[in-house]
N, C-alpha and C positions, 0 to 999 in steps of 0.2 A: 577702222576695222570693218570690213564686206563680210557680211553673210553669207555663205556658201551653202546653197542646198541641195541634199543629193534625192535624187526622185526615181527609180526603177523599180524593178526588177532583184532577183535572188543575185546576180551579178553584183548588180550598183550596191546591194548589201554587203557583200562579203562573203557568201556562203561559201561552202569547199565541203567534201568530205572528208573524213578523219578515218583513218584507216586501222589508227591507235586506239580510238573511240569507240568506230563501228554504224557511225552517225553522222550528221549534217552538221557546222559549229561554225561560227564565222573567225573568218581567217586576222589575222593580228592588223593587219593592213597598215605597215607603217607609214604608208605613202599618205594618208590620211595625216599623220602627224606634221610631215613635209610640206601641205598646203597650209596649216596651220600657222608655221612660222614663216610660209610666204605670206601672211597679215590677212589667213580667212578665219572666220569663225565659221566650222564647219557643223552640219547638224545634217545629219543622213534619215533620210523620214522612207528608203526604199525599203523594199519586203521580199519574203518568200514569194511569188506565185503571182506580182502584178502585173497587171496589164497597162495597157493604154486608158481605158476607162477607168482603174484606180488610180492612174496619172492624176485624172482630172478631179476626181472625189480628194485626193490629195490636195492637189494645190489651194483648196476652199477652205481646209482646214487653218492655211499659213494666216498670220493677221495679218491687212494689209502692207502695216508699218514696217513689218520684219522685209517684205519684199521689194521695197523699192530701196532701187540701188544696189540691190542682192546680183549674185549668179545661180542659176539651176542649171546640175548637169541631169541630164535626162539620159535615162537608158534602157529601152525595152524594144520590146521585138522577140526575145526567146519563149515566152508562155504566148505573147497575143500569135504566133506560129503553130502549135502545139494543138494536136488535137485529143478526145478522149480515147485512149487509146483501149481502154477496157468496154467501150460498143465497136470498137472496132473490132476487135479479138472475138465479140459474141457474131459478129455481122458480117465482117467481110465485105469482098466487092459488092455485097447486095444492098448496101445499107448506103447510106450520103451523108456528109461530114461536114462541118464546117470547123476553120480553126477557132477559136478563141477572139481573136477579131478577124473578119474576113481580110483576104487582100485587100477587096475593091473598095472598105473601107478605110483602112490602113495608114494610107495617106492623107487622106483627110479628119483621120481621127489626131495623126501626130499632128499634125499642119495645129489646129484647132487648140492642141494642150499648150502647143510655144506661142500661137497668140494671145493666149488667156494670162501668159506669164509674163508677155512683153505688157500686155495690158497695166497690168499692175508695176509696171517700172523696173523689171528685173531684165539682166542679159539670158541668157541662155546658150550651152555647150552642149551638142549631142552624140553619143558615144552611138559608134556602132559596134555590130554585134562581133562578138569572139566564135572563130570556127567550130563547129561539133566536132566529133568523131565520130562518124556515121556507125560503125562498128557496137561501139562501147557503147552507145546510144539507143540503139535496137534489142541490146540485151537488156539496158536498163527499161525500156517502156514495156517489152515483151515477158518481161519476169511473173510466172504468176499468171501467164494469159496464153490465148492460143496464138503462139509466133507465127504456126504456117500464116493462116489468114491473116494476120496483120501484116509479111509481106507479100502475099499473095494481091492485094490491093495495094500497098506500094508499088508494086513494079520488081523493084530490089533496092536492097538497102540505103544506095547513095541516095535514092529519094531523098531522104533526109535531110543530106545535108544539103542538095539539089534546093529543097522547098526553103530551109535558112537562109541559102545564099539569096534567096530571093526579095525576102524581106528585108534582107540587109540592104541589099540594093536599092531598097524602097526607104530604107531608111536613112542610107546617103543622101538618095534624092532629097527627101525631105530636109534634111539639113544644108542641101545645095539652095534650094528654090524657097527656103526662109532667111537663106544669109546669117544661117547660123552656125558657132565655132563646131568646127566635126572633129572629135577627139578618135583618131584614128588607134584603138586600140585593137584591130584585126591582123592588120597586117604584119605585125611582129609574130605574131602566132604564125600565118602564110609562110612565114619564111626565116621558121625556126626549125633545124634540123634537129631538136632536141622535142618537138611537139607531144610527143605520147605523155613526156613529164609535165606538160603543161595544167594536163586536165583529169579530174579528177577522175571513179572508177565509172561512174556512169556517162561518162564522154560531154559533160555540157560544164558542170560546173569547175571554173579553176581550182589548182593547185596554191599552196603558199605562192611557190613558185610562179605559177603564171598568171597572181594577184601580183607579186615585186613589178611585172613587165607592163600591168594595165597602170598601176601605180606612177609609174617613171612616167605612160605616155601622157597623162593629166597632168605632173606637177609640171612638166616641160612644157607643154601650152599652155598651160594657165600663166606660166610664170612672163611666157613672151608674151602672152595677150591682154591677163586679169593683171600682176602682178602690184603688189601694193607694196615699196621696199620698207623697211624699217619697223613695219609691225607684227604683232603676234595673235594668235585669236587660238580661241580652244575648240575640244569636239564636243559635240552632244549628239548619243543614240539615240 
């Protein structure tokens, strides 16, 4: 039985909105159960709000033991893009911004988190990022703040998604140029005519729904790539 560890971001968690609720709740995630009895012992250590630097604060935590021989899927990019959006609304174009991790360190921040993991004897699988909805995305950062000026310094709204797609890019890369497994959960979304159900009201976080589509694209690699036939493992939150 492989250790399976999950490491990101509010994604790599499960979060979703509940519409029934009125609140944030994490989503059933069967797909999680599916890796299981492809013979991982799964244990999901991602969060609300991490970044690339809670990556690595992360990983120090694991015992060595637990990680060799292990897998980590990695997946962030959505907050380390993300900037404060409430000095933007006070500030506007007058002010200067930095994301949460800058670009220009970005790459070499991920670069950094999968050598520290290979270090310790583990594979590594890196998801990239699932599309916003620039739209639903703007109303969600904008609520509660002054919108003119927050798009008045964007430009206009596709910014948005303009500045994700960027880091996704960078996060490809990064998983090109470490020879690491790239769990292609974007592009189902791309070239989904049903997309608006995919994501939740504030346009970043999945649906049940389009948690079932990230779910399938993992157990499907994992299964061609990690696969362990015959065994069982369990989950821990």
């Amino acid at each position: 039985m492989s250790k399976l560890f999950i490491i990101g971001d509010s994604i790599m968690r499960g979060v979703t909105f509940s519409e029934e609720r009125g609140r944030y709740v994490i989503s059933r995630r069967a797909g999680l159960e599916q890796l299981s009895q492809l013979g991982f012992d799964v244990v999901n250590k991602a969060r609300m709000g991490f970044t690339l630097r809670d990556g690595l604060e992360r990983i120090k935590e694991i015992p060595a033991s637990d990680m060799d021989g292990a897998v980590v899927i990695l997946g962030f990019g959505g907050n380390d893009c993300d900037f404060d959006w409430s000095c933007v609304s006070e500030h506007g174009k007058e002010g200067v911004y930095s994301p949460k991790t800058p670009d220009d360190e970005y790459e070499m921040t991920y670069s950094s988190l999968i050598e520290s993991i290979r270090e310790r004897g583990a594979d590594v699988a890196v998801a990239n990022l699932v599309p916003i909805d620039a739209n639903r995305f703007f109303s969600h950062i904008s609520k509660d703040k002054d919108s003119g000026r927050i798009l008045n310094w964007l430009g206009d709204i596709s910014m948005l998604y303009r500045w994700h797609e960027y880091y996704n890019a960078m996060t490809e890369r990064v998983a090109n140029e470490t020879g690491s497994l790239l769990l292609d959960i974007r592009t189902p979304y791309l070239r989904s005519h049903e997309f608006s159900s995919l994501l939740s009201r504030d346009g970043i976080h999945p649906t049940e729904k389009g948690y079932s589509i990230i779910d399938a694209v993992i157990c499907s690699s994992f299964e061609a790539v990690f696969c362990h036939q015959g065994q069982r493992g369990n989950i821990a939150v």
